[in-house]
Each structure stands twice: as structure tokens, then as C-alpha cells.
C-alpha positions as a printed Julia matrix, in Angstrom:
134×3 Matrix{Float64}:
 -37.75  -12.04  -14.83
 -36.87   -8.06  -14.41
 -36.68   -9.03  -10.28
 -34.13  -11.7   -10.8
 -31.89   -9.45  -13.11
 -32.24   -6.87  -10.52
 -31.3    -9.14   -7.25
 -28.86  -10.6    -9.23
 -27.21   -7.32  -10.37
 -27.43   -6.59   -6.61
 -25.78   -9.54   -5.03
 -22.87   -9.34   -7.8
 -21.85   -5.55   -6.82
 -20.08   -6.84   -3.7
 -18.77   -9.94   -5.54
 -17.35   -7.9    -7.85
 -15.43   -5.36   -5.26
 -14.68   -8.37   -3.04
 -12.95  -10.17   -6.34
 -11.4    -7.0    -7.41
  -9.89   -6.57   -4.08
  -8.68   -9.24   -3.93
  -7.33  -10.08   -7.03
  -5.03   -6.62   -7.16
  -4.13   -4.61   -4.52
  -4.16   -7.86   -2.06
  -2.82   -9.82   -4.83
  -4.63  -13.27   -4.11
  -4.49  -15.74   -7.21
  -5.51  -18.91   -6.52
  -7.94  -17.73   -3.6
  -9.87  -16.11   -6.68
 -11.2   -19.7    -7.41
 -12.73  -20.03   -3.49
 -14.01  -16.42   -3.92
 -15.66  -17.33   -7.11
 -16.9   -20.18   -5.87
 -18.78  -18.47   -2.99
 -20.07  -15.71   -5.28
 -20.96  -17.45   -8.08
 -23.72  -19.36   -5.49
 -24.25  -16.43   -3.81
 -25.59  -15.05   -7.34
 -27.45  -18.26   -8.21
 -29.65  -18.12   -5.35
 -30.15  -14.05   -5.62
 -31.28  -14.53   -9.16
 -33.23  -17.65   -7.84
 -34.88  -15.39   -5.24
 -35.69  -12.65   -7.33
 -37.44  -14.93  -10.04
 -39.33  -17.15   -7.4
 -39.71  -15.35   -4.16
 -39.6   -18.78   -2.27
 -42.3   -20.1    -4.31
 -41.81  -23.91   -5.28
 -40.59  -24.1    -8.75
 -39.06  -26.49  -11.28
 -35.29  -25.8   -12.69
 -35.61  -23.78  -15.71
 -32.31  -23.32  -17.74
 -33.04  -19.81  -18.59
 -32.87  -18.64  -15.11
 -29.89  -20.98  -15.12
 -28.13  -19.12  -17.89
 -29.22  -15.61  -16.91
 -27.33  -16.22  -13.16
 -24.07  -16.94  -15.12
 -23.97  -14.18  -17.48
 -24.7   -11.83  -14.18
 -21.96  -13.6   -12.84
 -19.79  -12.81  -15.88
 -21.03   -9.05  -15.78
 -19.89   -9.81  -12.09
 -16.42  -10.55  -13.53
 -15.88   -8.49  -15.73
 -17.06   -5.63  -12.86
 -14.54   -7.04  -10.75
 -11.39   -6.92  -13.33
 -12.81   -3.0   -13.27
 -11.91   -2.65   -9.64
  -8.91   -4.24  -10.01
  -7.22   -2.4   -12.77
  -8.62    1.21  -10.9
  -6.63   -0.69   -7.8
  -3.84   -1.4    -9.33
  -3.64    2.32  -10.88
  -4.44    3.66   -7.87
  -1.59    1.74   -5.68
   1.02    2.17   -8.51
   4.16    3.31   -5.89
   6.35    4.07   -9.06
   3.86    6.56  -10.58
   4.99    9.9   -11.87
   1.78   11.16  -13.85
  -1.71   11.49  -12.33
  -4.16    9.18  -11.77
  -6.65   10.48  -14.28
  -3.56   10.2   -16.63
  -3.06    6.37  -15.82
  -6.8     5.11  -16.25
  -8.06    4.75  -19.94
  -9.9     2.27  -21.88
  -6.76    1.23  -23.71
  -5.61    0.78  -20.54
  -8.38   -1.87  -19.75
  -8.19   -3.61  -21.98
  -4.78   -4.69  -21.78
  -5.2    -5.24  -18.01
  -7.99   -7.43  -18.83
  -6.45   -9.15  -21.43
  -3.39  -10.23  -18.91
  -6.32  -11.06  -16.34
  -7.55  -14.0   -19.09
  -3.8   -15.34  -18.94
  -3.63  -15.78  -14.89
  -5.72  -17.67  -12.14
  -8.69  -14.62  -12.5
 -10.15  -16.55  -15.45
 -10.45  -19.87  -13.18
 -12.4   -17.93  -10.92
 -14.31  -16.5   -13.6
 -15.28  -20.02  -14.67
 -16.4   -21.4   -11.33
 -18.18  -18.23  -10.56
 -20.25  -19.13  -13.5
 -20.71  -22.63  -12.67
 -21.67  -22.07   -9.22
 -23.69  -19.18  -10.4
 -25.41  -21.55  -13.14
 -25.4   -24.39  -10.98
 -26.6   -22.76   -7.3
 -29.74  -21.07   -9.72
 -32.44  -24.0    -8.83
């Protein structure tokens, strides 16, 4: 089970800076949901991989479960990268960089990011992450 946490941690680092990417400095909204969509299953069959290694296997739901909460790590990894982007491309900025970034910070970033089209991707990242794990 440690090798599908580990591939699945793997394959959601560049769903999460793809996402995050995307979803600030590019600004993309609704394209979150295709993104998500793509990454969740991209996740699903990493953690799939990692547990089986191609081996024939029957569906168990705790593989199932384990590639969606990666893919929520993945998420929440991704609203990272896109609060550092959006601190980082502030064009109105008069205090440094390391003054702009805090937790505090975070968390209100993240909780506008549960109000807008990120948490839509969220869910089908989680579906298709829960869904492609088979």
C-alpha cells in the first residue's frame, strides 16, 4: 500500500502545479473542471499502478478512497501554487514578497477558492481519481 501512496503522491505533484497554474496567474475557471478531470484519472491509475504493478486484481474501495484523498492533497497542493502565483504576479504590490505570503493569508485565499469553479474541479478530480482507481 506504501507504493501506491508514493506513485500517487508522484503523479499529483504535476496535477497540482498544472491546476495551480492554471487556476491563478492564467486565470482559467471553468477549464479547472477538464483539468480535474484528467488528473483526477491520471491519479487513479498511478495509485492503481503502485498498489498492483499490472497484476490482475479485483476493485477494492480502499485503494478507491486512498486515490481521492491524494487527489484532495492534490488540491489542496494546487490552491498552494496558486495563492504563491497570485502573490507573486500582484502588479499593484508595494511590500515584498516575503511580506505578502502568510498562513493567514492562505487561508483566506483558500477559503474564496471553495466559493468559485476550483471546488468543481476539486470534486471531479476526486471522482475521477476514485473512480479511474480499478
Amino acid at each position: 500500500m506504501s507504493r501506491a501512496v508514493l506513485f500517487g503522491l508522484g503523479a499529483s505533484i504535476p496535477v497540482a502545479l498544472v491546476f495551480g497554474i492554471l487556476a491563478d496567474p492564467f486565470g482559467l475557471s471553468w477549464g479547472l473542471v477538464v483539468v480535474g478531470l484528467i488528473g483526477g484519472f491520471v491519479i487513479g491509475a498511478a495509485v492503481v499502478q503502485g498498489a498492483y504493478n499490472g497484476r490482475f486484481h479485483l476493485v477494492v474501495p480502499r485503494v478507491r478512497w486512498l486515490a481521492a484523498l491524494v487527489a484532495v492533497i492534490a488540491w489542496l497542493a494546487a490552491t498552494l501554487v496558486a495563492y504563491v502565483g497570485s502573490q507573486l504576479f500582484y502588479q499593484a504590490a508595494t511590500s515584498p514578497l516575503a511580506d505578502r505570503l502568510s498562513i493567514g493569508g492562505f487561508f483566506d485565499y483558500l477559503n474564496g477558492a471553495v466559493f468559485s469553479p476550483s471546488i468543481l474541479g476539486l470534486a471531479v478530480m476526486a471522482f475521477m481519481a476514485w473512480r479511474g482507481a480499478r
